[in-house]
N, C-alpha and C positions, 0 to 999 in steps of 0.2 A: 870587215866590210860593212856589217851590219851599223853598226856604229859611227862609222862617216856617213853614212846613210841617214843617219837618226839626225844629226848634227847639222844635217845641208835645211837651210831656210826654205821655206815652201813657199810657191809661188804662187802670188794673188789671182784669181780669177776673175774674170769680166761677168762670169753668168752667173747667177741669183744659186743662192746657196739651196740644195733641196730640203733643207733640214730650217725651218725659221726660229731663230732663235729668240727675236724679241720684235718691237711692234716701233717704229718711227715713227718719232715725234709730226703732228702737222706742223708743216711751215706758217709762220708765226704762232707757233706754242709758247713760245719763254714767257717769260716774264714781262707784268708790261710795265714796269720801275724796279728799279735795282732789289739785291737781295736783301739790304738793310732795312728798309718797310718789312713793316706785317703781312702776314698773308691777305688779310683782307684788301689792302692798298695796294697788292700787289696784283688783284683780281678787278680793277676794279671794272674793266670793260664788260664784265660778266656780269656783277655786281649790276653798274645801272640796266643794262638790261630788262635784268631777272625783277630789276628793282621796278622797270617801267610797266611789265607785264603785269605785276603783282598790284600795281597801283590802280593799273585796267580794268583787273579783274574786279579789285575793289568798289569802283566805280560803276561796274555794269550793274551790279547792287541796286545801284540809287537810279541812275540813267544809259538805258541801255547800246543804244550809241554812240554816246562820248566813251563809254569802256572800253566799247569793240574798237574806238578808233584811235585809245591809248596802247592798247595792246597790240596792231597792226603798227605803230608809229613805231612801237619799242623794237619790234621784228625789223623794219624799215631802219630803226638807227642802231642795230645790231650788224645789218649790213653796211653802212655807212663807216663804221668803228671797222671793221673787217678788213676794208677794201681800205680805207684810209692809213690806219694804223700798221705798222711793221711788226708787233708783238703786242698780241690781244689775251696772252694766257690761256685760258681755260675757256674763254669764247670762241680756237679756233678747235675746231672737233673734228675737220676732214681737212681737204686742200682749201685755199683761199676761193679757188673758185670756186667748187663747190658748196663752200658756206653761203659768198656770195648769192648762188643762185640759190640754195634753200632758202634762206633768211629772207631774200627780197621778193621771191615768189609768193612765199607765205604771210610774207606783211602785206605787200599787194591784193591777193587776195583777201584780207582779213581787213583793211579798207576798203576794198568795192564790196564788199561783202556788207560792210557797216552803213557806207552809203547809201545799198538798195533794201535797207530795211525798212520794214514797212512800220508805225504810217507814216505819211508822208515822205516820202525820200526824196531826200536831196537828187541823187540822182538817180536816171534811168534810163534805159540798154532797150530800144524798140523789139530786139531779136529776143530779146530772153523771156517775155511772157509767152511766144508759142513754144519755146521750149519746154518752160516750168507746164505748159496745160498738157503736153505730149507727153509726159514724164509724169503727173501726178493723175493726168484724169486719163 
């Protein structure tokens, strides 16, 4: 008895296993060109990026504006590459949305951010200096 027992196929469940055994890929993980490239060419949505922030960064060096406003851009076409793209590799880290909204939040901010820099700024928010005076003085 024991034995047909052992032998009968077990049936799949609908409800989420209590015991987690491994961690699922985000949708658009794979690869973003086949496996025959390099790893590098196979990253490369990551890649410019990383590449555009690190450029920014450089930049802020010399001028501090045009940095902060390559490195908001690069945030900004990191979500572009996201939303766009069906398989971004190692650029997608949660679900697409949520990358979306991080990635474009954080570039946004990180241009307006760039833009009200002081001196002279390009642009500027009439509400935001009685905030900055309630907040600093």
């Amino acid at each position: 008895m024991g034995a047909e027992k052992a032998a009968e196929p077990r049936k799949k469940s609908r409800r989420f296993p209590a015991l987690t055994r491994d961690t699922a890929r985000p949708e658009g993980g794979g690869r973003a060109i086949g496996a025959d490239h390099p790893a590098p060419y196979r990253q490369w949505p990551l890649l410019a990026v990383c590449a555009g922030v690190l450029f920014g960064l450089l930049v802020t060096v010399l001028e501090f504006r045009t940095g902060t406003l390559l490195v908001g851009l690069s945030m900004l076409g990191g979500a572009a590459l996201r939303w766009w793209r069906p398989s971004v590799g190692m650029l997608a880290v949660r679900s697409r949305f949520t990358d979306l909204i991080t990635y474009g939040v954080l570039g946004l901010a990180i241009v307006l951010l760039a833009l009200m820099a002081q001196p002279d700024p390009p642009l500027s928010l009439p509400f935001l200096e009685p905030v900055v005076r309630f907040t600093i003085r």
